[in-house]
C-alpha positions in Angstrom: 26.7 73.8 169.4 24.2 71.5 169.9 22.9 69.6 172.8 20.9 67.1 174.1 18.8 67.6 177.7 17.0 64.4 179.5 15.5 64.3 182.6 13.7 61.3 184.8 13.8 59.6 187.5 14.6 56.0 189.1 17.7 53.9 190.2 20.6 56.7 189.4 23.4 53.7 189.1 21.1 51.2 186.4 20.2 54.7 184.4 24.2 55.2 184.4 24.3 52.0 183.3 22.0 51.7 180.6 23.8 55.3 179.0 26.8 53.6 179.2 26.0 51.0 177.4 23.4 52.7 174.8 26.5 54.8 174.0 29.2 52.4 173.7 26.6 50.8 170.9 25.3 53.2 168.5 28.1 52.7 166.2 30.4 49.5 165.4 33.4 53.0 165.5 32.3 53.8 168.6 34.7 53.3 172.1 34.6 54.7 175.6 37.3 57.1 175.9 37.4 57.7 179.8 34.6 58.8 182.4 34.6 59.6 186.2 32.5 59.5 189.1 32.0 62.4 191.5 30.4 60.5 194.7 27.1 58.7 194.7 25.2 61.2 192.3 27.2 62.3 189.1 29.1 60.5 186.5 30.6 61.8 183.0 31.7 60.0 180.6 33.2 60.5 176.9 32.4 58.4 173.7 34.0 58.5 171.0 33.6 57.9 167.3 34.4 58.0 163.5 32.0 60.0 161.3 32.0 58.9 157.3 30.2 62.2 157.1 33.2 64.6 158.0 35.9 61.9 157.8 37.2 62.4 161.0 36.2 61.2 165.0 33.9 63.1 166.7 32.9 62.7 170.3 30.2 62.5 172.7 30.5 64.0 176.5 27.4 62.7 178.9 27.2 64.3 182.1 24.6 62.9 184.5 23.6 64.1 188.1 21.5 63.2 190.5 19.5 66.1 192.4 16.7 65.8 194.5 15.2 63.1 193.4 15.7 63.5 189.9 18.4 62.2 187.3 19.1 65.0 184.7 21.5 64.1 181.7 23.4 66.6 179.5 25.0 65.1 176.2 27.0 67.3 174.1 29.2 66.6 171.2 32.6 67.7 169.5 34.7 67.6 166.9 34.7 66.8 163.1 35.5 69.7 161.6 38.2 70.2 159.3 38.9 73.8 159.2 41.3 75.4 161.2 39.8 79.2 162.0 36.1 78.4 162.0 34.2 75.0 162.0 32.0 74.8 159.0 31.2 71.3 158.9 29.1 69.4 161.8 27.3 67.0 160.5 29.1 64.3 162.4 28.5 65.9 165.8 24.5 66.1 164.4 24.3 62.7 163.6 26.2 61.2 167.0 24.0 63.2 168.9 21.2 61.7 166.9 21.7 58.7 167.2 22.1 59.0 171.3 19.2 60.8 172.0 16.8 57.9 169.7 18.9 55.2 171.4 17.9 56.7 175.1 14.1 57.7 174.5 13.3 54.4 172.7 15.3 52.2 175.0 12.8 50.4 177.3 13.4 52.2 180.8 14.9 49.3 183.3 15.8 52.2 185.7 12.6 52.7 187.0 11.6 49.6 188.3 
């Protein structure tokens, strides 16, 4: 399974914000399925989407914490395949987490002002 690993540093809530909405964005199929905050210094939240690719949904799970001094972001997806022992077809997880990882890095970073 892949995974996507960021790390900087700046104004923990904006950053949040700015995932949040980067994700909800990358695709017109895309929706916010549910998130939570655990205090002042970690938030997850799932995205969800459809992928022409595997024709099914696939999702997207961000997880990002704040420790000293430092925001450090996890994103990994799910999902898509059709079989039922084994999963032989991920593209659709690929490209979502794609997709995320081009949106964050080329986003211009309003968190650390």
């Amino acid at each position: 399974m892949a995974k996507y690993l960021y790390e900087t540093t700046g104004d923990f809530n904006a950053f949040v914000g700015v995932v949040h909405e980067l994700a909800q964005h990358i695709s017109s199929t895309t929706i916010y399925e549910d998130g939570y905050r655990f205090g002042e210094q970690s938030a997850m939240m799932v995205y969800e989407r459809y992928s022409i690719v595997g024709s099914s949904r696939v999702s997207l799970s961000v997880m990002i914490t704040e420790f000293e001094g430092k925001i450090q972001l996890v994103a990994i997806p799910s999902g898509g395949s059709q079989a039922i022992a084994l999963k032989i077809n991920n593209w659709g997880e690929g490209a979502f987490l794609k997709e995320f990882k081009q949106s964050l890095e080329g986003t211009d970073k309003t968190w650390l002002r």
